[in-house]
N, C-alpha and C positions, 0 to 999 in steps of 0.2 A: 214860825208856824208852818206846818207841814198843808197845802194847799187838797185840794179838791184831787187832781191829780196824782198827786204825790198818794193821797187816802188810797184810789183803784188801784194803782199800781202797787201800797202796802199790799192789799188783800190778796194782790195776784201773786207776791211772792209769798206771804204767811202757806197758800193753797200749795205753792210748789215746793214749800220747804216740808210739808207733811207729806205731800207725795214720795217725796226723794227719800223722806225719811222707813216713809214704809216699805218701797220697794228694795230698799239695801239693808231693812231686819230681815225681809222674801228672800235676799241674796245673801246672808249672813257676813256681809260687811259691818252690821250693828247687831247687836244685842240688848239684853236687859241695860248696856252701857253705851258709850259712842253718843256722837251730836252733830248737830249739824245747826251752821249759823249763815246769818245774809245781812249784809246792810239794809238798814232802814230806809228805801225808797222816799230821799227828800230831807234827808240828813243827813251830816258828814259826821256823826261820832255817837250812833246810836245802831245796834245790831238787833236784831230778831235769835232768839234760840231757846230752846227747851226748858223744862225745868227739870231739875235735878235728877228727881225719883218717880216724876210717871214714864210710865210703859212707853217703850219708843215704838211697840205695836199698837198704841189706843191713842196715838197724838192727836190733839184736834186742830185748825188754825189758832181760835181761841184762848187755846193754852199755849202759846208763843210766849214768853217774855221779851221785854226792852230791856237791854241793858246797857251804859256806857261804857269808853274805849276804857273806863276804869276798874270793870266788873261791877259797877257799882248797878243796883234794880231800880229802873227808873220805871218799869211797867210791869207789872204782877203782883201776886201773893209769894208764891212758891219760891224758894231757894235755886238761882241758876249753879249749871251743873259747878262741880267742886273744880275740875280745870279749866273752867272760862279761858283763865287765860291764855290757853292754847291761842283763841280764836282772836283774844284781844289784844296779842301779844303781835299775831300776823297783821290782823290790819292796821295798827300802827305803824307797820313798817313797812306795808305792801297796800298803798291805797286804792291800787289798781284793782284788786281783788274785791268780788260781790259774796262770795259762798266758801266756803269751808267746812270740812267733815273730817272730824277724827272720828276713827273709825278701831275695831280692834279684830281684823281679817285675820284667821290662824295661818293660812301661808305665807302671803305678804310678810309676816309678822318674823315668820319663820327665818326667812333671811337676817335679821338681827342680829342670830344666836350663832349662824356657823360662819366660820372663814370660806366666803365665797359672795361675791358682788352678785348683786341682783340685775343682770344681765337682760338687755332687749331680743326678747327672740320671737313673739310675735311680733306681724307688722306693723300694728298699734301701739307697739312700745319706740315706735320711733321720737313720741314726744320725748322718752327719756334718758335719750343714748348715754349717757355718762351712768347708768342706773339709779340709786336713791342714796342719799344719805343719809346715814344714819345717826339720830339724835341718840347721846352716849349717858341721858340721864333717864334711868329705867321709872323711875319716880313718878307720884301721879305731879302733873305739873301746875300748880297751886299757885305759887304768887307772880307775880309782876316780871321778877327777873327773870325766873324760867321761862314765862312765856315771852320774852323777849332775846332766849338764849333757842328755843325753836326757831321762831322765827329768823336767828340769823343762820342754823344750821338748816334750816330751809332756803333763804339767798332768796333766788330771782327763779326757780323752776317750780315746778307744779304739784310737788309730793318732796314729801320723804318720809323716813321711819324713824321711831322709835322705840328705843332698845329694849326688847322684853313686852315690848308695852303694845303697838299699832303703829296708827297711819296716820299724815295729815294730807289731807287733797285740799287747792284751791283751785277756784276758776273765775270767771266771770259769768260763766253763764250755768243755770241750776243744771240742765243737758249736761253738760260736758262736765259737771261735778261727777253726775252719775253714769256717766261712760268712763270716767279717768277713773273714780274705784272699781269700778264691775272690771277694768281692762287691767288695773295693774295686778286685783288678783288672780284672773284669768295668766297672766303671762306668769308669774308667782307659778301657777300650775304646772305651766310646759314647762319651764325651768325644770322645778321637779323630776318630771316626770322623764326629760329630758337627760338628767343626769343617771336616773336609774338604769337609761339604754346603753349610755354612753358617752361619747363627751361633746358638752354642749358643745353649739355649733349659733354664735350669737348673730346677729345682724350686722355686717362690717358697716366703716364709715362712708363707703362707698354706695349700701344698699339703702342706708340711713337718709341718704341725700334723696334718694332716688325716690325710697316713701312715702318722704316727708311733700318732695315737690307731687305726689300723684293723689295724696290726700289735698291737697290744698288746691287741685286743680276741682275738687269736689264742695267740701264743706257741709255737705248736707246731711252725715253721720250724726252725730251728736243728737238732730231733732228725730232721725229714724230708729235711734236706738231706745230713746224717750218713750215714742210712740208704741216699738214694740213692748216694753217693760212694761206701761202703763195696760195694755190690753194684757198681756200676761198675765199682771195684778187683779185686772176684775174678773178674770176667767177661774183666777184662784179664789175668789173672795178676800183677798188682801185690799184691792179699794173699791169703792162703792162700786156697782154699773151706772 
């Protein structure tokens, strides 16, 4: 039985998984496609996520599904999306993890297609100095094994890609889901734009270090960036006032 507790705490993530979800269709991280999931506050093998085929611009709490770590509907009407198992696939293997979003970002995306690493050159990409891996099966990723063939060309870091296809971001915290996509396509961009001038010029191991200790002497990113998106969102009419 999921407690009194566990109940508040569903409702506050069902609120923050529509938030995250509106502001990254706002940022063109999602589309008519892409999802985003969270554990069920109060259970070890029941998620929160979308349903298949309503609008990731018109998501309500309400329309959240439950599903198990099996894909299987344990809460709604509606069909969950057709690769669950993205999401199911990871938390199986990463319990650690509360959130996850595939997502299908055209530049992020971009790196998949050409001979060249997805390289850290803002200083937000220090979480991913080694760049991203790339998952090598361009397919939508439907049953059981795939999502457990993600999940292992994902490991232990925060992202990777897939080939042809998007992105998968974890985190534990819904903040820092929707900072690690808005960041990894943001740096996606420099990269870009970077090679049009001339020749990238990445973050060495040495500047890596340095980043990483002068974010961490902070931490208070993730909730400021939150903060500003959200007021962004109501100014646009993307979430209530």
């Amino acid at each position: 039985m999921i407690d009194s507790q566990a109940d508040t705490d569903a409702d506050r993530v069902r609120a923050d998984l529509v938030t995250c979800t509106s502001l990254l269709v706002f940022k063109g991280v999602l589309d008519y496609s892409g999802h985003l999931s969270a554990r069920v506050p109060g259970t070890d093998d029941r998620i929160f996520i979308q349903p298949r085929d309503a609008s990731r611009a018109a998501l309500r709490p309400e329309d959240l599904l439950v599903v198990d770590l099996d894909g299987n509907l344990v809460e709604g009407e509606l069909p969950p999306p057709a690769e669950t198992a993205i999401h199911t696939g990871v938390y199986r293997a990463r319990p650690e993890v509360a959130f996850i979003c595939h997502g299908h970002p055209t530049l992020s995306t971009t790196f998949t297609m050409v001979d060249h690493p997805f390289l850290p050159m803002r200083h937000f990409a220090y979480k991913f100095p080694d760049g991203l891996a790339v998952h090598p099966d361009p397919t939508h990723i439907r049953s059981r094994e795939q999502g457990d063939a993600v999940a292992k060309t994902l490991g232990d870091a925060g992202a990777c890609l897939l080939r042809s296809h998007g992105t998968v971001v974890v985190a534990n915290r819904i903040q820092e889901l929707l900072m690690d996509c808005l960041d990894l396509e943001e740096n996606a961009r420099t990269l870009l734009i970077a090679r049009q001038l001339g020749t990238p010029l990445p973050l060495t191991p040495e500047e890596i270090v340095q980043v990483a200790e002068s974010y961490d002497r902070g931490g208070h990113r993730p909730g400021k960036l939150w903060d500003h998106y959200v007021h962004l969102g109501r100014r646009a009419g993307v979430l209530a006032a």
